[in-house]
C-alpha positions in Angstrom: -19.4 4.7 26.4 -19.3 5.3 22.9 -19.2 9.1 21.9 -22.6 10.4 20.3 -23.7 9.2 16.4 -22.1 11.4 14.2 -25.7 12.5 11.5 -26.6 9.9 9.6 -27.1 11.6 6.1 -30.4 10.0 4.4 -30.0 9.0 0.9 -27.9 10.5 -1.5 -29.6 11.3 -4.4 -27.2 11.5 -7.4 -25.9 8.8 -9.3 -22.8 7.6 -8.8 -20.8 6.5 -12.4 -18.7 3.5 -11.8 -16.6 5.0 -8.1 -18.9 5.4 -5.3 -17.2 8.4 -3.8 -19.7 9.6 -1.4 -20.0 13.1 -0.4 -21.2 12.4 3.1 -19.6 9.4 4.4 -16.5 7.3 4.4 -17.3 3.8 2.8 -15.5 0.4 3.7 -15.7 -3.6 3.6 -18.0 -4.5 1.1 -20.9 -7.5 0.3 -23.1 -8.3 -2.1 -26.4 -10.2 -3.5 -27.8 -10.4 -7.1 -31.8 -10.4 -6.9 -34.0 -9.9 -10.1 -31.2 -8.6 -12.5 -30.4 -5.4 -9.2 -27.1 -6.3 -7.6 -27.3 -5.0 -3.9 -24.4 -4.1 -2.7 -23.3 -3.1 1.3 -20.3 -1.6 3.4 -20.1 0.0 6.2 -20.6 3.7 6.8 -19.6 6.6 8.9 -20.7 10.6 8.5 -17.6 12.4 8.1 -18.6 15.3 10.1 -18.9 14.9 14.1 -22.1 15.8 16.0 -20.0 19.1 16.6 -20.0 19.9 13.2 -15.8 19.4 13.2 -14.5 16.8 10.2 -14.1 12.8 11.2 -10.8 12.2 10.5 -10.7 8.2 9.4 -8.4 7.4 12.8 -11.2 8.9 14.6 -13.9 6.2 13.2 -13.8 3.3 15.9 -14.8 6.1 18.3 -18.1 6.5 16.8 -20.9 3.9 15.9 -21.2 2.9 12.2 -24.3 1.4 9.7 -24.2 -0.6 7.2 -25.0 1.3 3.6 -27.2 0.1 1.0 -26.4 1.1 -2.8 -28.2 -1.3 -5.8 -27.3 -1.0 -9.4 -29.6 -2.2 -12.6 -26.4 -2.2 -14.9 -24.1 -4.7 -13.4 -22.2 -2.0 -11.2 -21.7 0.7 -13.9 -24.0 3.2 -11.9 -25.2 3.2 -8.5 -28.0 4.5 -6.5 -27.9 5.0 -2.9 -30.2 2.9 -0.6 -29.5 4.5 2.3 -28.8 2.6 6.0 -29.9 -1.0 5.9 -29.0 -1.4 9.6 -27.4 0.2 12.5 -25.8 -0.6 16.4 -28.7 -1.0 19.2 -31.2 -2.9 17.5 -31.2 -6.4 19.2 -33.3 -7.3 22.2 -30.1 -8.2 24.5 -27.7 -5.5 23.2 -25.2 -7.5 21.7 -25.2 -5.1 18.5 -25.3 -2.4 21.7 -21.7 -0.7 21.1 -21.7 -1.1 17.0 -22.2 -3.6 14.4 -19.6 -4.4 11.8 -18.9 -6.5 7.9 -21.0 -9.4 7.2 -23.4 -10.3 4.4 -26.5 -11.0 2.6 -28.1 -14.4 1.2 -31.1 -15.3 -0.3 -32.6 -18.8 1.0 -34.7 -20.8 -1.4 -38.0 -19.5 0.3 -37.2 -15.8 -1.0 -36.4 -14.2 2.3 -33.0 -12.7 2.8 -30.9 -13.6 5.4 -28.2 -10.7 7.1 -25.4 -12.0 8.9 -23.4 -9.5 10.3 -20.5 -8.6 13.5 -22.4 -7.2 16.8 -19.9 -5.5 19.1 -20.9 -5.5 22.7 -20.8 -2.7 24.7 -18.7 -3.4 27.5 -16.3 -0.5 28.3 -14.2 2.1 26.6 -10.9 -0.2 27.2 -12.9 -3.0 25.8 -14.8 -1.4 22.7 -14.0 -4.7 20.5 -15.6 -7.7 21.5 -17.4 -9.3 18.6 -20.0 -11.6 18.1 -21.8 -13.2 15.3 -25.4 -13.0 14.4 -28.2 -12.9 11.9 -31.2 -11.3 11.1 -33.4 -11.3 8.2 -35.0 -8.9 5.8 -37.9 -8.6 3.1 -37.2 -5.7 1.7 -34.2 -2.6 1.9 -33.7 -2.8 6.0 -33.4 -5.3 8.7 -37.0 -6.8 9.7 -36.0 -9.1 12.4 -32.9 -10.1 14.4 -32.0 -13.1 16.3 -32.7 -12.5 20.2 -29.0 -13.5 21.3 -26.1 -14.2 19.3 -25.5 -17.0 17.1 -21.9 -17.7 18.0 -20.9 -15.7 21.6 -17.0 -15.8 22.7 -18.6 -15.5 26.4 -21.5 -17.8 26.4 -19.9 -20.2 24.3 -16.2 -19.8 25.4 -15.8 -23.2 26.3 -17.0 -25.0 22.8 -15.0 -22.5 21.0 -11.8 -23.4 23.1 -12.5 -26.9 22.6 -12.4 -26.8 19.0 -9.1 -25.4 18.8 -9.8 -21.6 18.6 -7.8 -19.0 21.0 -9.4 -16.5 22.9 -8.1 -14.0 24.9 -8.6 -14.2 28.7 -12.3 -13.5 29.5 -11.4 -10.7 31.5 -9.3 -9.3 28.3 -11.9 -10.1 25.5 -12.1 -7.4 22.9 -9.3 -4.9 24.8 -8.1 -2.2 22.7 -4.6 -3.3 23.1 -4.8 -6.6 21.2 -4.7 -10.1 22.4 -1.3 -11.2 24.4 0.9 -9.2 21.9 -1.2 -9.7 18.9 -3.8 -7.4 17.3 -7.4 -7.2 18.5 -9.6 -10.3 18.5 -11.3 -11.4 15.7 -14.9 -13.5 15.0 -16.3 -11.1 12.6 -17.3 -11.1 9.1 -19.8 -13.9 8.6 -19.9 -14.4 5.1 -23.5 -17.1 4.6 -23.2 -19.5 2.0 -26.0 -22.1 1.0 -24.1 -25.5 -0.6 -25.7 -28.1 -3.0 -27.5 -29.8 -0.1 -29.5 -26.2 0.6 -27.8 -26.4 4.3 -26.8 -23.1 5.6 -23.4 -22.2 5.9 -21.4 -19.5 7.5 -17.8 -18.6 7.3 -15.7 -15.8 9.2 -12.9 -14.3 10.7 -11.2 -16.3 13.4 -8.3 -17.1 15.3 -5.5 -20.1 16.6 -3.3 -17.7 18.5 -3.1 -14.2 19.7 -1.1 -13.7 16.1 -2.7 -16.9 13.8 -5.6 -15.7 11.4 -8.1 -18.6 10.3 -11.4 -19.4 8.9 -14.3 -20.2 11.5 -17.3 -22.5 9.4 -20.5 -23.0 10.8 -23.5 -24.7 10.0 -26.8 -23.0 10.6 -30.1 -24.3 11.5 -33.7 -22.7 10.8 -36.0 -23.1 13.1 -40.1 -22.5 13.4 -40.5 -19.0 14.9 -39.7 -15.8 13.0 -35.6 -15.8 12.3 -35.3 -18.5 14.7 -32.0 -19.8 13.4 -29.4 -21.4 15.8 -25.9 -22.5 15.5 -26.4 -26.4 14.9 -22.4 -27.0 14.5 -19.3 -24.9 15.0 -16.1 -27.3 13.0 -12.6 -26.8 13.9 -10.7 -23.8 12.4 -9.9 -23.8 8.5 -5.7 -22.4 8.5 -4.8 -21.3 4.8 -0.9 -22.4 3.4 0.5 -19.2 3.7 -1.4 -18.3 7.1 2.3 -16.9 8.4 2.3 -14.0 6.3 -0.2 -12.2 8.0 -2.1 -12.3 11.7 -5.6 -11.7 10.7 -7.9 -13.5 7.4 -11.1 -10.9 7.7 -13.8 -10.5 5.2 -13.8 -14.6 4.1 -16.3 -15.0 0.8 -16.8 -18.1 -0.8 -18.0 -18.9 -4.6 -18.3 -22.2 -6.1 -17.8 -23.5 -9.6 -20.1 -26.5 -9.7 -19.1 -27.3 -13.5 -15.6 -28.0 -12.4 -16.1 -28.8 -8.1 -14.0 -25.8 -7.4 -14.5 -23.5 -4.4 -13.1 -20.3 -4.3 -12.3 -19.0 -0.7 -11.2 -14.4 -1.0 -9.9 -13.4 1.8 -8.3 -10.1 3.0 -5.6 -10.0 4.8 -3.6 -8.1 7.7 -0.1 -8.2 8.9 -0.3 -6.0 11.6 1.7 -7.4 14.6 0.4 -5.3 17.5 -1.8 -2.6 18.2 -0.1 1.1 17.9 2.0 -0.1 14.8 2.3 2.3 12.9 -0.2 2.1 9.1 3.1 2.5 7.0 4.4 -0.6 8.6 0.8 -2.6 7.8 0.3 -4.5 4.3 -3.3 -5.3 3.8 -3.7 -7.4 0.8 -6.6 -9.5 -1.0 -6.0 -13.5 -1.2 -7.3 -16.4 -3.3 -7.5 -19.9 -2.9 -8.9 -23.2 -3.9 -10.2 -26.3 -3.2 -12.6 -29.2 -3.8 -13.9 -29.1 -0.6 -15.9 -25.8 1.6 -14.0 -27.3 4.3 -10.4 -27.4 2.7 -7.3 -28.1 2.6 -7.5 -24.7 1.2 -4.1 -24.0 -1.5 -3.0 -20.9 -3.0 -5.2 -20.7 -6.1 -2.3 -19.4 -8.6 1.5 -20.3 -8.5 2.8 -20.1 -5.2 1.5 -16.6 -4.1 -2.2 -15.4 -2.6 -1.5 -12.0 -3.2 -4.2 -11.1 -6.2 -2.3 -9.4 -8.6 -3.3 -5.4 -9.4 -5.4 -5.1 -6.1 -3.3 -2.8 -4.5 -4.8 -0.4 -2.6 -8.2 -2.6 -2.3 -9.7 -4.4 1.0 -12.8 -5.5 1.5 -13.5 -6.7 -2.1 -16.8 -8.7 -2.8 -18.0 -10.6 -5.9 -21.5 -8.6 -8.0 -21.3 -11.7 -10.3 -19.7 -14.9 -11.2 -18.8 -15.7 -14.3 -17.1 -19.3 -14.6 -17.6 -20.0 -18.0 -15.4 -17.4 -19.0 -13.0 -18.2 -15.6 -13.1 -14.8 -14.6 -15.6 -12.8 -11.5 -16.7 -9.3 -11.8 -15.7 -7.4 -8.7 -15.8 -4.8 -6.8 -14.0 -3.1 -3.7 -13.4 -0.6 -1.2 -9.9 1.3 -1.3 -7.7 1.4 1.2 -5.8 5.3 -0.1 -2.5 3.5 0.1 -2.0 3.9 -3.5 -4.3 7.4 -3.9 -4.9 9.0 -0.7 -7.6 11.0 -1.8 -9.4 7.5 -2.6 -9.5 6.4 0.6 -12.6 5.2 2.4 -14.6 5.2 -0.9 -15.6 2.1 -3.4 -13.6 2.1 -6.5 -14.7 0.7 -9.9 -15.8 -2.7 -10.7 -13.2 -4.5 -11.9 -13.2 -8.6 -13.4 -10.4 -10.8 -11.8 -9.0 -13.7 -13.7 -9.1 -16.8 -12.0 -6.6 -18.5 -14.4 -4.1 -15.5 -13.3 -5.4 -14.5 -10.2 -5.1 -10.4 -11.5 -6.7 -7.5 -11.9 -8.7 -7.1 -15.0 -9.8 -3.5 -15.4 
């Protein structure tokens, strides 16, 4: 079993000027929605103090249930205000959020309601403490109303479509072991990012794999149903690979924008190189990626020149969009930092930031 909840501190009631460096909790993965001129932004959380008292170190995290943090801003991200927890592990009705519930996002559909998809993590045994799963719920207001009863994409209940399709999973016995999958790092079908496209169908993009080692893009298409957040999974496609997919094992964090006045969609993704679990962090680049296409379904090419890697973004993962801003070919950004170039900035959300889509860098 997972150890006891660290506290989880109630809302912070400063204001936090451009960094959100939070007193109480480490901060990481971030999304984003714009509602009413308030950008809400989310990422998830952890108390850095233990039950005991003693200090969370950040190695120390996965032993511990997280939530998903709420801050809004009325200025375009200049000043923050935190919300507080939008939604924590243990909520759903079959317990697949039972062991802790990880990065996804926030959309709002065309009736006004907001839908949350997110990462459940089953509970299954300390040797096995990530086995993911993706699912929704929906919300009115600042917290989770509603979840869906079962997940909307299982790797056990619907092993054998996911296989089919061309997607690797680890032996069912093996699924989410802390020691990665056949050599490779821990599974991955996480980070549903929700997208709605010109036709107002919903989509859903995430984290997936080809191999133990291969990082891809999972797309689904949702459908809504009559009852209160009855939404299904209507299709699963075939995995999405990116061009320079070999320089790195896992594509988390998938976000997709599209420029309708030129037909362009932009597909972020954050990337890991890590080649098994126990390598060392020093050996590990994590590093943010664009690309391009006409289609939400690909073929997917490096956005700028002939390298991913967004220039100036070192030390960020996690990075979502507060605000597109095509006419000017340029998004406004933020992003959690990794410490790798500040370690006393680790685990917090830096300032926002605008990257240049004609240069694919950093504009701060």
């Amino acid at each position: 079993m997972i150890d006891s909840s660290p506290d989880m501190p109630s809302a912070d009631a400063q204001v936090f000027e451009g960094a959100i460096v939070h007193p109480d909790l480490y901060l990481w993965d971030s999304w984003s929605y714009q509602e009413h001129g308030t950008i809400h932004l989310f990422c998830l959380a952890i108390s850095r103090t233990k039950p005991n008292g003693e200090a969370l170190l950040p190695a120390e995290k996965d032993n511990y249930p997280f939530h998903i943090r709420h801050f809004s801003s009325l200025d375009q991200g200049r000043q923050w205000k935190d919300e507080g927890c939008f939604q924590q592990p243990g909520k759903t009705s079959d317990g697949h959020d039972g062991r802790n519930v990880w990065s996804g996002s926030v959309c709002l559909l065309p009736s006004g309601e907001k839908l949350a998809g997110f990462t459940g993590i089953f509970e299954i045994d300390d040797q096995r403490r990530y086995l993911q799963n993706i699912s929704l719920g929906t919300s009115s207001s600042s917290q989770i109303d509603s979840l869906l009863p079962s997940p909307l994409s299982c790797p056990i209940r619907d092993r054998e479509a996911i296989l089919s399709l061309g997607y690797y999973l680890d032996a069912e016995d093996r699924l989410g072991s802390n020691d990665g999958e056949e050599g490779g790092p821990v599974m991955a079908w996480r980070d549903p990012f929700l997208f709605i496209d010109s036709d107002q169908r919903i989509n859903a993009f995430w984290s997936a794999k080809s191999g133990p080692g291969v990082g891809v893009i999972a797309q689904g298409l949702i459908a809504k149903g009559d009852d209160k957040c009855g939404y299904s999974l209507e299709k699963l496609y075939p995995p999405m690979s990116l061009p320079d997919g070999e320089s790195f094992t896992q594509a988390e964090l998938p976000k997709i924008y599209f420029d309708d006045a030129q037909g362009i969609y932009y597909l972020i993704v954050s990337s890991c190189n890590r080649f098994f679990e126990g390598q060392p962090d020093s050996e590990v680049d994590k590093t943010i990626r664009l690309y391009k296409s006409n289609s939400m379904r690909g073929p997917w090419q490096i956005a700028v020149g002939n390298n991913s890697a967004i220039k100036g973004a070192e030390g960020l993962f996690g990075m979502t969009v507060l605000e597109p801003d095509f006419a000017n070919d340029r998004l406004l950004c933020i992003s959690p930092r990794t410490g790798s170039d500040n370690p006393d900035a680790a685990f917090t959300i830096g300032e926002r930031f605008y990257l240049d889509l004609n240069t694919a860098t950093v504009i701060r």
